[in-house]
SEKOL-965340 format. One record per residue: residue number from 1; x, y negated, z of N, C-alpha, C in turn. Coordinates in pm, 1 decimal. Example, Ala and Ser with C-alpha at 12.3 -4.5 7.8 and 13.67 -1.06 7.14 Angstrom:
2
@num=1, n.x=1319.0, n.y=569.0, n.z=780.0, ca.x=1230.0, ca.y=450.0, ca.z=780.0, c.x=1320.0, c.y=330.0, c.z=780.0;
@num=2, n.x=1285.0, n.y=225.0, n.z=708.0, ca.x=1367.0, ca.y=106.0, ca.z=714.0, c.x=1290.0, c.y=-3.0, c.z=787.0;
END
This chain:
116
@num=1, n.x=12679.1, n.y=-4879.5, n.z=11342.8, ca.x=12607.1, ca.y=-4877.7, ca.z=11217.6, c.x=12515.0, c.y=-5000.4, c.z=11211.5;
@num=2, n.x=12496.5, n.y=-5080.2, n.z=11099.9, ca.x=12422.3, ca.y=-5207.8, ca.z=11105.3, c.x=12321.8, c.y=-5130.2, c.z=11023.9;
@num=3, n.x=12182.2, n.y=-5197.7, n.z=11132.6, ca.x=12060.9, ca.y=-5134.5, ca.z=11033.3, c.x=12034.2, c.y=-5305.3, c.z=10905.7;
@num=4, n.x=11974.4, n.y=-5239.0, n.z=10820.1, ca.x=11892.7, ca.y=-5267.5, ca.z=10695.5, c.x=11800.1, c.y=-5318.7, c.z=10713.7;
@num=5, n.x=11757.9, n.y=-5443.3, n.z=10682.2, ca.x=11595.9, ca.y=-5497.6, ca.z=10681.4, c.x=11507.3, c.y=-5351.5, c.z=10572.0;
@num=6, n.x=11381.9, n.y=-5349.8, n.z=10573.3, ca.x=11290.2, ca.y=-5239.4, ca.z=10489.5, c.x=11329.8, c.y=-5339.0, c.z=10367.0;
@num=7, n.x=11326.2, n.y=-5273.3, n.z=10256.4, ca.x=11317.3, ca.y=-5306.5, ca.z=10135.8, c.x=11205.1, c.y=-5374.4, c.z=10077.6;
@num=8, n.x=11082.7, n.y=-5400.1, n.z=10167.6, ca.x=10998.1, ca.y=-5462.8, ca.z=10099.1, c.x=10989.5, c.y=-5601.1, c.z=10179.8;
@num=9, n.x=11097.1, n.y=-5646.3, n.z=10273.3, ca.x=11134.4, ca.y=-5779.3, ca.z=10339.0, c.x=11195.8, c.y=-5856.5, c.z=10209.8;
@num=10, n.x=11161.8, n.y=-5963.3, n.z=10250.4, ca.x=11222.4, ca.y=-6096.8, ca.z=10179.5, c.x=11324.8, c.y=-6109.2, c.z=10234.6;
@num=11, n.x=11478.6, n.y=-6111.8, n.z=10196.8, ca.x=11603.7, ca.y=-6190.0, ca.z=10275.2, c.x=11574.0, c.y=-6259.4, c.z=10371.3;
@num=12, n.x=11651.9, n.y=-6273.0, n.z=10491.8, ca.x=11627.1, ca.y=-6378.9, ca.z=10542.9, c.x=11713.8, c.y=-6466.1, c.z=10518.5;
@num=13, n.x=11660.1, n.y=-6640.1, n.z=10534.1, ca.x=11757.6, ca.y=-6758.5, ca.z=10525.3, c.x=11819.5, c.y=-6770.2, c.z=10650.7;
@num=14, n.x=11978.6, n.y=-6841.4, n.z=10640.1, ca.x=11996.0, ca.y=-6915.6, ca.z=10723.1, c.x=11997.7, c.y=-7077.3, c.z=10787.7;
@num=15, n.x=12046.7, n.y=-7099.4, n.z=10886.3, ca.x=12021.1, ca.y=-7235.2, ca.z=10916.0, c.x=12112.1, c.y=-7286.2, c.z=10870.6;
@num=16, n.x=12034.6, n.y=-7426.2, n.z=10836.5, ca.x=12162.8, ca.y=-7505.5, ca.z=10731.6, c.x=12245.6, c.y=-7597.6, c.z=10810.0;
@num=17, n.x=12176.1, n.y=-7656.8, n.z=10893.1, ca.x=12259.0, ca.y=-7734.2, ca.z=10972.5, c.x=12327.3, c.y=-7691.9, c.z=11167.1;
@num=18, n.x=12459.6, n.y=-7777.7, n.z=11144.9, ca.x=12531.4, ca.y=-7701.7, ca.z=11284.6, c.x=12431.0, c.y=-7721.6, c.z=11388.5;
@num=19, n.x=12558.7, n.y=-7683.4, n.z=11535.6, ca.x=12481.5, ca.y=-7672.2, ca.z=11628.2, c.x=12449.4, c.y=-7825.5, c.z=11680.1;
@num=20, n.x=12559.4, n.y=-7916.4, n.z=11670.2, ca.x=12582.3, ca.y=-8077.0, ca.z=11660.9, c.x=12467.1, c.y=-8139.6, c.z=11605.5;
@num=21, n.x=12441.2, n.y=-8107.0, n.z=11490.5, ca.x=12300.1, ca.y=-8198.7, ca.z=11417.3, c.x=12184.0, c.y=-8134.4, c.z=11479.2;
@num=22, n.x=12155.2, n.y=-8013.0, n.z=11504.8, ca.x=11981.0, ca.y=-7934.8, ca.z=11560.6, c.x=11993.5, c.y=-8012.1, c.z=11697.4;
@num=23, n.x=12100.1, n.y=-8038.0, n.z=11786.6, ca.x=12134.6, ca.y=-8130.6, ca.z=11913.4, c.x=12034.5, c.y=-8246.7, c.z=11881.5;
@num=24, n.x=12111.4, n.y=-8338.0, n.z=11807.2, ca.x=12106.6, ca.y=-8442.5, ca.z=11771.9, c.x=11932.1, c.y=-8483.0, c.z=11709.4;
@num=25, n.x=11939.5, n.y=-8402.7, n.z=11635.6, ca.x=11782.8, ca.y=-8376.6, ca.z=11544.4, c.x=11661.8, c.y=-8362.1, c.z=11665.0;
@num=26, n.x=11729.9, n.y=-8300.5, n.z=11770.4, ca.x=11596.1, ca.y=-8205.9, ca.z=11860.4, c.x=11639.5, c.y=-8348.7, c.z=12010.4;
@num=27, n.x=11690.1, n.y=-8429.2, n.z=11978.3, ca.x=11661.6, ca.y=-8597.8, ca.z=12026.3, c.x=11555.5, c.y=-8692.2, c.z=12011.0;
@num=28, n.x=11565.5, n.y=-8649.2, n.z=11851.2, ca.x=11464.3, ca.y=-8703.6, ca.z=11764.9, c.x=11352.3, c.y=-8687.9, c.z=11797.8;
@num=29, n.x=11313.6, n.y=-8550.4, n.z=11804.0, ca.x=11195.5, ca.y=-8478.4, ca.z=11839.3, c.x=11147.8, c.y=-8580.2, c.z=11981.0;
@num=30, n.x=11210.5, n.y=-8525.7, n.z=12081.1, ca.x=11211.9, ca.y=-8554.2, ca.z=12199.8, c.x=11137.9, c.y=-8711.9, c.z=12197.3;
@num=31, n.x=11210.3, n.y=-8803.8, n.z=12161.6, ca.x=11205.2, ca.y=-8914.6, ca.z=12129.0, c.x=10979.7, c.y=-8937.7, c.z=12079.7;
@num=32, n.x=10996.8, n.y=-8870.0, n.z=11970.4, ca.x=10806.6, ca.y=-8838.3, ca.z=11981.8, c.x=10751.9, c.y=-8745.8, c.z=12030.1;
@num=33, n.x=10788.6, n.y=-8712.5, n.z=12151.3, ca.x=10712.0, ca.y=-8627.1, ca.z=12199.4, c.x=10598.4, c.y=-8703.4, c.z=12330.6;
@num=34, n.x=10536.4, n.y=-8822.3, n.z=12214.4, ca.x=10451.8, ca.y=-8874.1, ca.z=12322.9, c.x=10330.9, c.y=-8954.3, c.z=12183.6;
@num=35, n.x=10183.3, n.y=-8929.6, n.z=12216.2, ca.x=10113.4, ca.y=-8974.6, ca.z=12063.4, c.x=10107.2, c.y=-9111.3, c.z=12044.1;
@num=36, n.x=10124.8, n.y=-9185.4, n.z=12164.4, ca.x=10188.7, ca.y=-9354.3, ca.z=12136.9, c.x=10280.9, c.y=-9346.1, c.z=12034.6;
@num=37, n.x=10381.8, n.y=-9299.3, n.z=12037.8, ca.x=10489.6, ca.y=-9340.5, ca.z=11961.1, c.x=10464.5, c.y=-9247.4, c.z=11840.8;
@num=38, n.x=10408.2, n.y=-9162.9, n.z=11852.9, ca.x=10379.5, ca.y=-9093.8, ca.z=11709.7, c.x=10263.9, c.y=-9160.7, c.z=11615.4;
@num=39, n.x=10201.7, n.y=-9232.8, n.z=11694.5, ca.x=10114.6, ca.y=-9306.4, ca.z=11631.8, c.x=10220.1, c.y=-9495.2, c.z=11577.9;
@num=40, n.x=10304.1, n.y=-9471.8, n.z=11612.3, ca.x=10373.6, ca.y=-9630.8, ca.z=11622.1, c.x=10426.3, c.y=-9606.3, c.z=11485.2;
@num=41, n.x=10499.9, n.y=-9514.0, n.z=11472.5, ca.x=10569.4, ca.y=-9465.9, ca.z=11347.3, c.x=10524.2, c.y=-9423.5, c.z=11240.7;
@num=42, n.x=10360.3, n.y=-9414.8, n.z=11228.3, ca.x=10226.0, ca.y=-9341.7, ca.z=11156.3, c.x=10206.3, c.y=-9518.2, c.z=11108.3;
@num=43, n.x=10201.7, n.y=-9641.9, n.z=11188.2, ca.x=10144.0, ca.y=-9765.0, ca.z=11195.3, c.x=10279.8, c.y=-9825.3, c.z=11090.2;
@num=44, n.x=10383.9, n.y=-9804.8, n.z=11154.2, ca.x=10492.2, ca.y=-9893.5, ca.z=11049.4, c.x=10521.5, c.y=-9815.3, c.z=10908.4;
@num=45, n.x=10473.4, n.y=-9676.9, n.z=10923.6, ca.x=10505.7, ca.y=-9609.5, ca.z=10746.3, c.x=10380.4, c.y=-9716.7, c.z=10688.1;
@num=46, n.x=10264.3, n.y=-9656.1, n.z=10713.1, ca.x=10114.0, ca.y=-9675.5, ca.z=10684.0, c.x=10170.5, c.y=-9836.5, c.z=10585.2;
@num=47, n.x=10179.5, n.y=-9908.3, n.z=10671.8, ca.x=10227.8, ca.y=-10058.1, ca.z=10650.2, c.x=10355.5, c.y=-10088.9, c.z=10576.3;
@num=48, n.x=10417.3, n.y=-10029.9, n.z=10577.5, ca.x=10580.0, ca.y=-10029.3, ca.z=10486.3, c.x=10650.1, c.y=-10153.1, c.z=10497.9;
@num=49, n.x=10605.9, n.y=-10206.5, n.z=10611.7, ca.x=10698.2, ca.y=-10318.4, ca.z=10654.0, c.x=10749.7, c.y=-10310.8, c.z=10778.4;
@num=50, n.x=10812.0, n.y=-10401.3, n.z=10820.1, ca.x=10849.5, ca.y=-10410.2, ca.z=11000.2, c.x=10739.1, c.y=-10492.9, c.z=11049.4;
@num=51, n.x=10695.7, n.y=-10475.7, n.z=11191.1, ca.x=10608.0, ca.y=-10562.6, ca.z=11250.6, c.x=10658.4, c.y=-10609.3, c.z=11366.5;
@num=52, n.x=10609.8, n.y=-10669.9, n.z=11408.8, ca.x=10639.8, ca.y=-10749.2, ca.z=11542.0, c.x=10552.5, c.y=-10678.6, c.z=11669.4;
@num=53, n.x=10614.6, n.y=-10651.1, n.z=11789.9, ca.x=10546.5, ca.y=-10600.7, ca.z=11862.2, c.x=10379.7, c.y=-10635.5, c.z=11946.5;
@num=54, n.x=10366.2, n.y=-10750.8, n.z=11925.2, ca.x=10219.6, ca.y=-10822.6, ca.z=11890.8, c.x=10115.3, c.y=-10730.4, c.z=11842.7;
@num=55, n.x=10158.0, n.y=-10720.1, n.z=11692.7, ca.x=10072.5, ca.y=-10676.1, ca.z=11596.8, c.x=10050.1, c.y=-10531.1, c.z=11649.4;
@num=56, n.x=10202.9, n.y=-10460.8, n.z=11657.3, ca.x=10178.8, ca.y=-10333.6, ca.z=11689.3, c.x=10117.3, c.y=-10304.3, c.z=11828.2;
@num=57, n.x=10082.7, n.y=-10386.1, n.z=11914.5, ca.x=10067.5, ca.y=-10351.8, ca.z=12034.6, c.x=9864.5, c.y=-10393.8, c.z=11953.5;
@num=58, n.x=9850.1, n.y=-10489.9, n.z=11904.9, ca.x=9708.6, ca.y=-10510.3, ca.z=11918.1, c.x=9647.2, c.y=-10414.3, c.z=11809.3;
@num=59, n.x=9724.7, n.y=-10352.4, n.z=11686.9, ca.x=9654.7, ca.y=-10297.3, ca.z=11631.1, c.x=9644.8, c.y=-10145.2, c.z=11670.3;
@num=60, n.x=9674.3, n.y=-10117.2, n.z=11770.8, ca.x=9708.3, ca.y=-9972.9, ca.z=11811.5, c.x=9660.6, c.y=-10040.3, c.z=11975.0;
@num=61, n.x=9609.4, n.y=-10091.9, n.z=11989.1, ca.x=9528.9, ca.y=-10114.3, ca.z=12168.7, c.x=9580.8, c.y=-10085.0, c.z=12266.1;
@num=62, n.x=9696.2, n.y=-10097.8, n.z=12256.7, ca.x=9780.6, ca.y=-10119.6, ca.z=12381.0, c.x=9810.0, c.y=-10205.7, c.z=12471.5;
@num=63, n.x=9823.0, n.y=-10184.5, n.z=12614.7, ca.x=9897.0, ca.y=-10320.6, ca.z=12629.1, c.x=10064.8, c.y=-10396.6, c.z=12581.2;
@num=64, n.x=10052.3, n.y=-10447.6, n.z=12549.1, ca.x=10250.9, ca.y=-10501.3, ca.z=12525.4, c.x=10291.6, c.y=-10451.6, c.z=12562.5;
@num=65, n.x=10336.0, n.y=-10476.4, n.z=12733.0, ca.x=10449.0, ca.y=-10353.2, ca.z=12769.2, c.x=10437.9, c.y=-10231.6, c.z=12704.5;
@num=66, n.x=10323.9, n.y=-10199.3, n.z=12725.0, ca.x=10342.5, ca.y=-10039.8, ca.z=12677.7, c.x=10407.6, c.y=-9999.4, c.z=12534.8;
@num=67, n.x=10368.1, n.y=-10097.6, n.z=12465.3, ca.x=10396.0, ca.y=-10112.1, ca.z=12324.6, c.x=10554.1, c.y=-10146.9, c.z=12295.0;
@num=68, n.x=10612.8, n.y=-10201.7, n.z=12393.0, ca.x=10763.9, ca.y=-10211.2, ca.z=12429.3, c.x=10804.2, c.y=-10124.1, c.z=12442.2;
@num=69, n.x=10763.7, n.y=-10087.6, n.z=12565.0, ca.x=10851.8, ca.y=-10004.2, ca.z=12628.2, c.x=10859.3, c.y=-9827.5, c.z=12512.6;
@num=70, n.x=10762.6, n.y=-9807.3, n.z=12431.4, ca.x=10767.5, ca.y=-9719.9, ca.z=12344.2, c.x=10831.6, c.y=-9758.6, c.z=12194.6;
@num=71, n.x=10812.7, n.y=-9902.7, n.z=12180.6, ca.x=10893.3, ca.y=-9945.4, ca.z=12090.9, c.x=11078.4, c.y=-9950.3, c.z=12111.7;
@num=72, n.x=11091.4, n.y=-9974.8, n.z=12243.0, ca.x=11244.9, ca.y=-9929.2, ca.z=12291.5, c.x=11313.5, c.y=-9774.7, c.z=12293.4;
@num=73, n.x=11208.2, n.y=-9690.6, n.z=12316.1, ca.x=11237.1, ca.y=-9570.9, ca.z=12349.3, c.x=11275.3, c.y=-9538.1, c.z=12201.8;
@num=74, n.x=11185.5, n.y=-9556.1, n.z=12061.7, ca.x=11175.7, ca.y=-9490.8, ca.z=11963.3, c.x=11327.4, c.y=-9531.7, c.z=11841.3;
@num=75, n.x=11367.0, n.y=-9701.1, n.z=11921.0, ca.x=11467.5, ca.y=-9734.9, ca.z=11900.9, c.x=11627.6, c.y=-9709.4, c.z=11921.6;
@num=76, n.x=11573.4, n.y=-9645.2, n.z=12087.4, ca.x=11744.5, ca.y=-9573.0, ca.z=12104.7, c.x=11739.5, c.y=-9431.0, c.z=12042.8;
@num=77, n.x=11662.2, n.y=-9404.0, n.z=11999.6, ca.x=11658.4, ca.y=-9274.9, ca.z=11925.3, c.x=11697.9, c.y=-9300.6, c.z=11776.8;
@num=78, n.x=11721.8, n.y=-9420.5, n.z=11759.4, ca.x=11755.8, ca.y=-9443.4, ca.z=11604.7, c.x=11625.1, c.y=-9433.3, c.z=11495.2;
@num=79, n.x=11516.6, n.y=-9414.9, n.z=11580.1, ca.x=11387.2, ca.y=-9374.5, ca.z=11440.0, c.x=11372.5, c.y=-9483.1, c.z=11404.4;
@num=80, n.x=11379.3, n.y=-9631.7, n.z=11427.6, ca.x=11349.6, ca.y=-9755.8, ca.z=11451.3, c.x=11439.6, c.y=-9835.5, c.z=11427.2;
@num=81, n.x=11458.3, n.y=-9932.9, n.z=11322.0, ca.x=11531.4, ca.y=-10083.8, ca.z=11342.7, c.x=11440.3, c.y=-10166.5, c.z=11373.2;
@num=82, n.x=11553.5, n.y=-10246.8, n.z=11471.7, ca.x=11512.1, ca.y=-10398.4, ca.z=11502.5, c.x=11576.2, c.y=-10501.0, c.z=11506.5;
@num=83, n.x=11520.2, n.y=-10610.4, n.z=11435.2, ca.x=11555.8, ca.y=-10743.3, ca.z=11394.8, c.x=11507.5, c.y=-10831.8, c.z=11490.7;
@num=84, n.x=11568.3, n.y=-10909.6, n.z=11505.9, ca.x=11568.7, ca.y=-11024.3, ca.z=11611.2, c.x=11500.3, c.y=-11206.7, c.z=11510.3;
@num=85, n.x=11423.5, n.y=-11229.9, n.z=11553.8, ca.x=11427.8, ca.y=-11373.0, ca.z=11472.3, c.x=11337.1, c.y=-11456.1, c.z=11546.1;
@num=86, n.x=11417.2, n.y=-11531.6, n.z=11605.3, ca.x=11384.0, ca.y=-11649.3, ca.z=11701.3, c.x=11345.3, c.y=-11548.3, c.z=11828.7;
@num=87, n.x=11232.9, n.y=-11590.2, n.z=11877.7, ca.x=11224.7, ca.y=-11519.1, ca.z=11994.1, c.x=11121.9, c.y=-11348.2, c.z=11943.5;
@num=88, n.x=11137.2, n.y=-11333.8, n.z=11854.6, ca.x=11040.5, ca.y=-11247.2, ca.z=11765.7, c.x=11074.2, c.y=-11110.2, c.z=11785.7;
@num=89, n.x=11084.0, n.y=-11000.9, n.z=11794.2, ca.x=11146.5, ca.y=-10906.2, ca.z=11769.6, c.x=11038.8, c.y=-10833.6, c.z=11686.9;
@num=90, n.x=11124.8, n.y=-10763.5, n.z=11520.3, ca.x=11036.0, ca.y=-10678.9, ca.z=11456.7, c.x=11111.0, c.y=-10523.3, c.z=11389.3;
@num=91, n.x=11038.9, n.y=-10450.3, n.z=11426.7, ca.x=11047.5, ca.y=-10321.6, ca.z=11417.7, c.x=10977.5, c.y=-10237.5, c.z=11288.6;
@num=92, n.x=11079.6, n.y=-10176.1, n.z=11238.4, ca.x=11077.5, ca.y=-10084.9, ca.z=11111.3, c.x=11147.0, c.y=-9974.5, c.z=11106.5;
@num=93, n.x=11095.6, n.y=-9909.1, n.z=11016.6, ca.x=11139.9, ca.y=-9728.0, ca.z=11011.8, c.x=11280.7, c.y=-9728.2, c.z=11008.8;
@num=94, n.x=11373.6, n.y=-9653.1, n.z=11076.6, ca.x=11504.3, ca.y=-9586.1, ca.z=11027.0, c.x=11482.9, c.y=-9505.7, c.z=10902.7;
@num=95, n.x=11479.6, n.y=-9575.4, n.z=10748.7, ca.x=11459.9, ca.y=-9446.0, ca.z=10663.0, c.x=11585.5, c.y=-9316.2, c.z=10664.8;
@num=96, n.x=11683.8, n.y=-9371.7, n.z=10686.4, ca.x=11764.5, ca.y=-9217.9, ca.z=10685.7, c.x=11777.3, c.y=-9114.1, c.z=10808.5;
@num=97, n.x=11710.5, n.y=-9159.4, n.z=10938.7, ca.x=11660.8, ca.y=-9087.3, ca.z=11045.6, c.x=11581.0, c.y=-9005.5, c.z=10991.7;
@num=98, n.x=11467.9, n.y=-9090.6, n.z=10943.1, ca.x=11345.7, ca.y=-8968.4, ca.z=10913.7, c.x=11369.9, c.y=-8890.4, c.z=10774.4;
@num=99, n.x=11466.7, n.y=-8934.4, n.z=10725.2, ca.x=11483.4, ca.y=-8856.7, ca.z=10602.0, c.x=11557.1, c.y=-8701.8, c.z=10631.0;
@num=100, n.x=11645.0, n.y=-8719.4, n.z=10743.3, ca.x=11682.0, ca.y=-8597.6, ca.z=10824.4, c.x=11602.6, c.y=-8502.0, c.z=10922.2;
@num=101, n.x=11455.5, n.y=-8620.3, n.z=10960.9, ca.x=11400.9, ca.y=-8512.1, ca.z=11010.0, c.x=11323.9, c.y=-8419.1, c.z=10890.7;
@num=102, n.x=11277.4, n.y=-8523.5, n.z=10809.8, ca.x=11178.6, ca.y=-8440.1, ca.z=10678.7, c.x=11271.9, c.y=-8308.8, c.z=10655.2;
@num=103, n.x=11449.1, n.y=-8320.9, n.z=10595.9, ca.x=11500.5, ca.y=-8230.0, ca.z=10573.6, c.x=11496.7, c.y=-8143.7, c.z=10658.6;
@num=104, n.x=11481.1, n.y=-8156.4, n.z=10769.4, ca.x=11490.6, ca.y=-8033.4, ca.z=10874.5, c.x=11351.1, c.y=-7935.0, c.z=10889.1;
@num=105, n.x=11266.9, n.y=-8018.0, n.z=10896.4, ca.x=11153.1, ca.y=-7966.2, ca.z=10875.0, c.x=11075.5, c.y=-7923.3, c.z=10689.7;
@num=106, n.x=11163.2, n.y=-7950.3, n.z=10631.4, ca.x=11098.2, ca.y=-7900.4, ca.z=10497.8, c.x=11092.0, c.y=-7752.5, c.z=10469.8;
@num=107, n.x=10976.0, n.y=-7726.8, n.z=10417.4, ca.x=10895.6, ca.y=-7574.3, ca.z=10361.1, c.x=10936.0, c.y=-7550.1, c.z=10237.4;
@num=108, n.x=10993.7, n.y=-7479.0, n.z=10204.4, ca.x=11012.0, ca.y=-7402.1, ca.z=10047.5, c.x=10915.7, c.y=-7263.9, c.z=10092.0;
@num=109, n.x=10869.5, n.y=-7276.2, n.z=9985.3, ca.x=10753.0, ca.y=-7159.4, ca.z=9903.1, c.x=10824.0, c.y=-7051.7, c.z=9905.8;
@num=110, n.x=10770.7, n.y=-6903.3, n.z=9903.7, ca.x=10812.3, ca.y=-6802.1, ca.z=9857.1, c.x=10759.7, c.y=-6771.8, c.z=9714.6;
@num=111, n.x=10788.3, n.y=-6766.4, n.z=9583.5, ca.x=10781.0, ca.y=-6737.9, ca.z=9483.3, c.x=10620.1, c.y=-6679.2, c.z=9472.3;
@num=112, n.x=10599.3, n.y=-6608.8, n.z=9559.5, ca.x=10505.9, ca.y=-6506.2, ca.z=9583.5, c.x=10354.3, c.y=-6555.6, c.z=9654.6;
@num=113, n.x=10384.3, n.y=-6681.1, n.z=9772.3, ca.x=10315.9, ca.y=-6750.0, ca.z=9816.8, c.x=10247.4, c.y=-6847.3, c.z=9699.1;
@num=114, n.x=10310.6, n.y=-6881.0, n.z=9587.7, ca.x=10277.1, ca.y=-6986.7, ca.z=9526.3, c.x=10193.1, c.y=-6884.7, c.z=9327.5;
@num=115, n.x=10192.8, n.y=-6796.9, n.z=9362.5, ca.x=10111.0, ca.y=-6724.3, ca.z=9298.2, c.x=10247.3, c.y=-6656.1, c.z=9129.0;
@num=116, n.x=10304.5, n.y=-6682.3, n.z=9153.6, ca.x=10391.9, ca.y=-6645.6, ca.z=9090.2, c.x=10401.0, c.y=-6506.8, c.z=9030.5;
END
């Protein structure tokens, strides 16, 4: 016999995406699970350009390496492009990375929550 949620439950939703993308997605995560790099990616939205690891290392008080080596990490994760020019390297948002994490993490209202 399958029991019944109570009648005064809201449906529940399901998950929208497979087991392949929450994999893939929960990389992502992984990938900031450090406030350097959550702050790196806070520095290149903020700015809406690419920067050079210079800038990002001095405006966020790091040393370089460090600022590399988190600028590499955030890159094999795909959150990050990087352009090469001369000996320069500059770094900018993956917008369709983070556009998959926003989707994953987005809140819809309950009708009821929103005073309805």
């Amino acid at each position: 016999m399958t029991e019944r949620a109570p009648e005064c439950c809201t449906p529940l939703g399901s998950a929208t995406i497979t087991d392949a993308e929450a994999a893939s997605t929960a990389e992502l995560f992984k990938a900031l699970a450090h406030p350097q790099r959550v702050k790196i990616l806070n520095l290149l939205a903020v700015n809406g350009a690419a920067m050079c690891v210079l800038d990002i290392a001095t405006t966020l008080e790091l040393p370089q390496p460090n600022a590399s080596h988190h600028l590499k990490l955030l890159s094999r994760a795909g959150l990050l492009t990087r352009q090469q020019c001369g000996t320069w390297a500059y770094y900018g948002l993956n917008h369709e990375v983070l556009e998959r994490l926003s989707a994953v993490t987005a809140v819809t209202r309950p009708a009821a929550a929103l005073g309805a």
